[in-house]
C-alpha positions as CSV (number, residue, x, y, z in Angstrom):
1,X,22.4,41.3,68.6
2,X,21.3,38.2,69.5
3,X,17.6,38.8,67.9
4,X,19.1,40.3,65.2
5,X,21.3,36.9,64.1
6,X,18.0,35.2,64.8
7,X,15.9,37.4,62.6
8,X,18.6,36.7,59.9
9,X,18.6,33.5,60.2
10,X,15.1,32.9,60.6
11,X,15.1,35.0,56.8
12,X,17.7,33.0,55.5
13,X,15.9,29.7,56.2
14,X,12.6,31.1,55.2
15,X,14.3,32.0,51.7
16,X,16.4,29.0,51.2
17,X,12.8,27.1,51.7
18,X,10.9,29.3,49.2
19,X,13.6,28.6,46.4
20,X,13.9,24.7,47.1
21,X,10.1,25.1,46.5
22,X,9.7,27.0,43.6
23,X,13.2,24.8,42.4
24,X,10.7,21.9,42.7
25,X,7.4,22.6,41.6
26,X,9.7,24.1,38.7
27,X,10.8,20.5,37.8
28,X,7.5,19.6,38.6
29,X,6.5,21.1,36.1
30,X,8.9,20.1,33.3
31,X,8.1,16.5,34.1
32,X,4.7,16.8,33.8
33,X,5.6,18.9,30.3
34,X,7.7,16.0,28.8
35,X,5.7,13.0,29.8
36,X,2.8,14.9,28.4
37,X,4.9,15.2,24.8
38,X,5.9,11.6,25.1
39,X,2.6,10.3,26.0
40,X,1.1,12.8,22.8
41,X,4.0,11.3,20.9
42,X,2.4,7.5,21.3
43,X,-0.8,8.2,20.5
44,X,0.1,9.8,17.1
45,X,2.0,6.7,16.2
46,X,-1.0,4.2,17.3
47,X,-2.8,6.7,15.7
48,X,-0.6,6.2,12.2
49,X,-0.6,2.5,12.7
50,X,-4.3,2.4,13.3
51,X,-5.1,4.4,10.2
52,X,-2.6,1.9,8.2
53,X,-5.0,-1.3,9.6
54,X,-8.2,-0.5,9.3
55,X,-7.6,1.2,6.1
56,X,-9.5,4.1,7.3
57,X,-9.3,7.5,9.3
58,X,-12.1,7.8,12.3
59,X,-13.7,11.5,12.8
60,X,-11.7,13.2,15.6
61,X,-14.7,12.7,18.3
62,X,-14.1,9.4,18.1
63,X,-10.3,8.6,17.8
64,X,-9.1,8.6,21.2
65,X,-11.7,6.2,22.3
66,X,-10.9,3.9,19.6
67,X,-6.9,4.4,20.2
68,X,-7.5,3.3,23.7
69,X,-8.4,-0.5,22.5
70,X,-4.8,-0.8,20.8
71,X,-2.3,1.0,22.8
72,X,-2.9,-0.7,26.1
73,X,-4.4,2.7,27.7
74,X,-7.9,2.8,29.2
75,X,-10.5,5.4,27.7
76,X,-9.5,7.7,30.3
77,X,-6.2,7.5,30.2
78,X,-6.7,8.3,26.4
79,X,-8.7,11.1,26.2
80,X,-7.7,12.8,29.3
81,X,-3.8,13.4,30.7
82,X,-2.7,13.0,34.2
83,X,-3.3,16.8,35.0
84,X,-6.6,15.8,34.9
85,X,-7.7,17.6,31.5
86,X,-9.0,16.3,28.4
87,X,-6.9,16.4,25.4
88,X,-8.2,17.7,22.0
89,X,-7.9,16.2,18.8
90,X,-8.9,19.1,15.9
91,X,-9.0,18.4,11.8
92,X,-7.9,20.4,9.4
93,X,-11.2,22.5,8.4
94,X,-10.1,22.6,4.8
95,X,-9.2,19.1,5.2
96,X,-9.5,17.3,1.6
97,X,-10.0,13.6,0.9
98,X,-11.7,11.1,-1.5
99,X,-12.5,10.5,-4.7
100,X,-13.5,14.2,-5.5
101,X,-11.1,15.5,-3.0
102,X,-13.2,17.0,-0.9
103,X,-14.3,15.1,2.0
104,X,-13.0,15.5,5.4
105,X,-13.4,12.9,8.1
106,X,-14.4,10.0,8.6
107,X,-12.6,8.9,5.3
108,X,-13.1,5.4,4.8
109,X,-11.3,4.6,1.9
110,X,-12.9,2.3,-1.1
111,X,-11.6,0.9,-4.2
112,X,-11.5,4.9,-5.7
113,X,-9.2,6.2,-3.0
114,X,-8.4,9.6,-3.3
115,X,-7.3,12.8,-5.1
116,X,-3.8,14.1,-3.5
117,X,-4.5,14.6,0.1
118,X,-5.3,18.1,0.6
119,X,-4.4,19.3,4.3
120,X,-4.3,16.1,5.5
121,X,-4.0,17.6,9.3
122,X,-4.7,17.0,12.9
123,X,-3.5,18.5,15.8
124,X,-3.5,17.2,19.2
125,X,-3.2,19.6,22.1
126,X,-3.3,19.3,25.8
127,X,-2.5,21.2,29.0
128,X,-0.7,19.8,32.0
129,X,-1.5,23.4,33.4
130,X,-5.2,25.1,33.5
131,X,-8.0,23.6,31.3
132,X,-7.9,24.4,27.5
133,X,-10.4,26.8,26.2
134,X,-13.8,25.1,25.7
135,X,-13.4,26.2,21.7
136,X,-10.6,24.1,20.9
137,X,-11.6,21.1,23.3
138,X,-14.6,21.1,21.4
139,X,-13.3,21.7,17.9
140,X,-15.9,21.8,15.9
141,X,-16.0,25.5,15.2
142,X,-12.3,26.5,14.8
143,X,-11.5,28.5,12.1
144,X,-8.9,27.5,9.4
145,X,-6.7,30.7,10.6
146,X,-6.7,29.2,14.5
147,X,-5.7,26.2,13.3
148,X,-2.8,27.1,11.2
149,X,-2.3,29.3,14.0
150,X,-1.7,26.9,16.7
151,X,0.0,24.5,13.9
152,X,2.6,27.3,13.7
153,X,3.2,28.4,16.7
154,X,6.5,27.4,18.8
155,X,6.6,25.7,21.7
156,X,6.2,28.2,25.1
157,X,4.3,31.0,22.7
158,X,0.5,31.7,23.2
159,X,-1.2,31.0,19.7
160,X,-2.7,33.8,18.3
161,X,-6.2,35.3,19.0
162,X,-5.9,33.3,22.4
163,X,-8.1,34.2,25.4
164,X,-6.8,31.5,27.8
165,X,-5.7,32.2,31.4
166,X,-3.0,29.6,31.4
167,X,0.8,29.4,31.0
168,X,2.2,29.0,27.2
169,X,4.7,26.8,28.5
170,X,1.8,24.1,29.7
171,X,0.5,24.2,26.5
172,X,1.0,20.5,24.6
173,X,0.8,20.0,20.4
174,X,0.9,17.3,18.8
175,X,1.3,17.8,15.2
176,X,0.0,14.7,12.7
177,X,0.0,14.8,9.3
178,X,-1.8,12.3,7.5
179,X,0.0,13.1,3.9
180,X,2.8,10.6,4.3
181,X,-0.2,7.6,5.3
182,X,-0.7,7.7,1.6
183,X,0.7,6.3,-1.7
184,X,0.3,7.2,-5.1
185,X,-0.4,4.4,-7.0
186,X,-1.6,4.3,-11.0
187,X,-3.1,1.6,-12.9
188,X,-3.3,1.1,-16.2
189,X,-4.5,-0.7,-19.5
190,X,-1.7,-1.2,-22.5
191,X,-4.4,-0.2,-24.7
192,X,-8.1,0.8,-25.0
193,X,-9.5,-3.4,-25.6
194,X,-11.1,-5.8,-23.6
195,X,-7.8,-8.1,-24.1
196,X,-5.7,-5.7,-21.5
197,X,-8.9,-5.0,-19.3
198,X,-7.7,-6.5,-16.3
199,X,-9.7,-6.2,-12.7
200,X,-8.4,-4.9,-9.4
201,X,-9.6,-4.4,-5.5
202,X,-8.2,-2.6,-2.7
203,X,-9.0,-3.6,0.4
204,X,-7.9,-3.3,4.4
205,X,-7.5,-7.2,4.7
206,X,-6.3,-9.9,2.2
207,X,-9.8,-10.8,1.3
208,X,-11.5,-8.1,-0.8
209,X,-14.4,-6.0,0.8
210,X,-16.0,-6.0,-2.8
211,X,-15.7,-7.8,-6.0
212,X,-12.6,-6.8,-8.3
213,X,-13.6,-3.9,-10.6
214,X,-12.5,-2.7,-13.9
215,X,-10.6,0.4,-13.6
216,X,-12.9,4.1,-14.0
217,X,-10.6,5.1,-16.4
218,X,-7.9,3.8,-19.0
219,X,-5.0,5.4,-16.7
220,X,-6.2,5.3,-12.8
221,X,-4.3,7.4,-10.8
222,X,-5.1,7.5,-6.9
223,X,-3.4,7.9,-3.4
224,X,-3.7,5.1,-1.3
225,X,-3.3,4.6,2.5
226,X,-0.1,2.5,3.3
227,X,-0.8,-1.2,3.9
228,X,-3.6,-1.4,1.9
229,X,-4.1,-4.3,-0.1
230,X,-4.1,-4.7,-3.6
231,X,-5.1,-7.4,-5.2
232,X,-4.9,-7.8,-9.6
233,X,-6.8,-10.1,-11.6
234,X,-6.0,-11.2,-15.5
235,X,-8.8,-10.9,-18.1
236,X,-9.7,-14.1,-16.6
237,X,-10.1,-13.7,-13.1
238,X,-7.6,-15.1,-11.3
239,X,-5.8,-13.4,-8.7
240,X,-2.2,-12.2,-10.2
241,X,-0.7,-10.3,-7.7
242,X,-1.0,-8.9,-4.3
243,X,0.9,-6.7,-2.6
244,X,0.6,-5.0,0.9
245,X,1.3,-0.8,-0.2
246,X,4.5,0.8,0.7
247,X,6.3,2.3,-1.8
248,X,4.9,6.0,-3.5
249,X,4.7,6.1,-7.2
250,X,3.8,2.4,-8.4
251,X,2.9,1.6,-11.9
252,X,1.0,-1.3,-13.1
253,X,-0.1,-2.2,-16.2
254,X,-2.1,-4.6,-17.8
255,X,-1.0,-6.5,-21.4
256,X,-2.2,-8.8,-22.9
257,X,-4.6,-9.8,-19.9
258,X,-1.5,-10.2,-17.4
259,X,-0.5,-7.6,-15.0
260,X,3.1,-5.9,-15.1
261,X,5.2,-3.8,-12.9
262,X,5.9,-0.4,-15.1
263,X,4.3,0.9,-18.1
264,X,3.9,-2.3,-19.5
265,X,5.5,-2.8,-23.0
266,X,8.7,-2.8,-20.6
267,X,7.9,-3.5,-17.3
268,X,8.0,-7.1,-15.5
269,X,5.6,-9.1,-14.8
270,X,4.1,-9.4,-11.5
271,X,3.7,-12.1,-9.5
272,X,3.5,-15.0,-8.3
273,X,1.0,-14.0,-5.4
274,X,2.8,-12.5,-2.6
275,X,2.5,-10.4,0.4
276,X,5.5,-8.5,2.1
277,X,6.0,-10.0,6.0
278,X,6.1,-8.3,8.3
279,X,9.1,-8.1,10.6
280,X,7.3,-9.8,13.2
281,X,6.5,-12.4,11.0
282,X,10.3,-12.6,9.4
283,X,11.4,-12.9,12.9
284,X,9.1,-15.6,13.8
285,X,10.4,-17.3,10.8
286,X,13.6,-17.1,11.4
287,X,13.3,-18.0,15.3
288,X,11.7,-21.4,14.0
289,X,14.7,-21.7,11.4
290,X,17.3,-21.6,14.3
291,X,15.3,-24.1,16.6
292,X,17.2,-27.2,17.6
293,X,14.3,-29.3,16.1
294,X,14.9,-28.1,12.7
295,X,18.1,-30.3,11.3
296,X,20.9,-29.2,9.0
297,X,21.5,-31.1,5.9
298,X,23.8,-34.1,6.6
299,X,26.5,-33.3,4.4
300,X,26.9,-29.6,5.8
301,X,30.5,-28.7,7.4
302,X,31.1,-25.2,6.5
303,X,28.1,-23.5,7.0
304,X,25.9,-23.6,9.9
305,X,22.6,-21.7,10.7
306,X,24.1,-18.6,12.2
307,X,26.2,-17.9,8.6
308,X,23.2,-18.6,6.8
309,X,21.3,-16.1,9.1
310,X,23.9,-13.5,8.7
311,X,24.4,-13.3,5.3
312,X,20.4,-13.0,4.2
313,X,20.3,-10.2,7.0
314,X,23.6,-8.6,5.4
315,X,21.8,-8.8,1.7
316,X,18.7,-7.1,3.2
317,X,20.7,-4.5,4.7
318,X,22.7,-3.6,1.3
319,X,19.2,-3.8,-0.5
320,X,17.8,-1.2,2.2
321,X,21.1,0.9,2.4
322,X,23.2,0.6,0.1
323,X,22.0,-0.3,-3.2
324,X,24.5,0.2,-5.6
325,X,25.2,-2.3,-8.5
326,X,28.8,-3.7,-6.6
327,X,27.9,-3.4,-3.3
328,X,24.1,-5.7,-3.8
329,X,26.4,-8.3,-6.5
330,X,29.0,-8.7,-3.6
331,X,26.4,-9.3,-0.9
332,X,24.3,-11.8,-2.8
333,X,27.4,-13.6,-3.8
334,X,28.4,-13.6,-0.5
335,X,24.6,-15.3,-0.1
336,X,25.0,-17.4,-2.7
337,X,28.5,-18.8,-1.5
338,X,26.8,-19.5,1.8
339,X,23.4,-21.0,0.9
340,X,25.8,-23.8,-1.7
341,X,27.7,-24.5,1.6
342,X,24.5,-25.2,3.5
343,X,22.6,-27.1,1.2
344,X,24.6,-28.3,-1.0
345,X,23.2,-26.7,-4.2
346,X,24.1,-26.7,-7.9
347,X,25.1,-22.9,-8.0
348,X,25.1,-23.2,-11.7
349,X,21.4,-24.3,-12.0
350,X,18.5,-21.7,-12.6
């Protein structure tokens, strides 16, 4: 009896062992699965705000290594996860880009842009289990069915036409899609006469790469990668406007040898030269408004720094929420009301 309880006991060890190891290794695993997503996760959105910089799109080969020098990773830590295996970045083969719309990457975008992005798509995939099959770590000869294979395929589900020994479930994607980088933006002359032709340039930086050009045709319509610069001259040269990208769908059109938002016989006009902060920037600003060394107006007894603060943040948020006729004339009164108390200004001038 006595080597019987043992034997039982000995089992019931050796089993409760096995499962706290396989419970372990188990969330082992499923660590190593989610930091692997988050990790993927980052590098697409460097990857985004790369692309919005530099104002151009690297070939795949390349990207991770470039990545690296802006996310605060090493080349290694870039290109290859903690599993030890290198990750793959794969383009669309019918990828579309450019002026013709048919280029795939590199893209480095010029004053022409391009047509509507055709399958602006990249995938980045990774295993935190066995290696990936050389074919997609390679990329270069994957067919447009494996890669809208993969790009479809759930999370935990071998793609198909798959010849990989490893688990679905280690299998990483990364889906990026490049369509919402761009913006369409059409430019345009009131009329076929040198009085309306205005110039324009398009650039990466606020400095123009190239001289400001007259448009290709009377009615320019291209897509643009978001936070581009455009800059627009009058029929004299001088810089009119300049605007960092943003918004889809902008219209500009030149009258009279001046530049206006819209079609032109009623749009405004643009200007004065501007450029859209960014909210690093607004917060620096406003950090330097609130320091100690910056006085108030003497007279000020109602309104301190912190009211003033509050209501151009409330106005922004209406503009950017809620932008309805009563609910933007009630904030910017509120504004109003608070930038009289604080300075002491004539609401009633211009």
């Amino acid at each position: 009896m006595a080597l019987t309880a043992l034997v039982a006991l000995l089992f019931v060890v050796t089993t409760a062992a096995l499962t706290a190891g396989f419970v372990l290794i188990r969330h082992y695993d499923l660590v190593s699965r989610q930091e692997e997503k988050i990790a993927m996760a980052e590098l697409r959105q460097t990857l985004e705000r790369f692309v919005m910089d530099a104002g151009n799109i690297p070939p795949p080969v390349q990207t991770l290594g470039l990545l690296s020098m802006c996310s605060g990773l090493s080349r290694e830590q870039a290109e290859v996860n903690r599993a030890g295996n290198p990750r793959a970045l794969i383009a669309d083969p019918g990828m579309g880009l450019g002026p013709q719309g048919t280029g795939g990457l590199p893209y480095a975008q010029n004053r022409f842009g391009s047509l509507p992005p055709l399958r602006p798509r990249l995938l980045l995939v990774s295993s935190v289990g066995a290696p990936l099959p050389e074919e997609i770590i390679t990329g270069a000869t994957l067919r447009q069915k494996d890669f809208d294979a993969i790009w479809s395929t759930p999370q935990g589900i071998m793609p198909a036409d798959w010849e990989w020994e490893g688990d679905p479930n280690d299998l990483c994607v990364e889906q990026i899609h490049l369509g919402p980088l761009f913006t369409e933006v059409t430019l345009r002359y009131y009329a076929d006469d040198a009085s309306h032709f205005g110039t324009y340039a398009v650039a990466s930086h606020p400095v123009p790469n190239d001289l400001p050009a007259l448009l290709s045709t009377n009615t320019f319509r291209t897509h643009l990668l978001r936070g581009s610069f455009l800059s627009l001259y009058g029929t004299d040269g001088a810089l009119q406007f300049r605007d960092i990208l943003q918004d889809d769908g902008l219209i500009y059109t030149c009258r009279d040898g001046v530049w206006h938002r819209g079609m032109g016989n009623l749009g405004s006009r643009v200007g004065p030269v501007i450029r859209h902060p960014t909210p690093e920037e607004f917060s620096d600003c406003v950090a330097a408004f609130m320091s100690p060394e910056v006085p108030l107006w003497s007279d000020n007894d109602s309104a301190g720094k912190e009211d003033l603060v509050l209501a151009l943040l409330q106005f922004l948020q209406t503009g950017a929420e809620d932008n309805q006729g009563g609910a933007m004339d009630e904030a910017q009164e509120e504004l109003i009301d608070v930038l009289v108390a604080f300075t002491g200004a004539n609401p009633n001038k211009p």
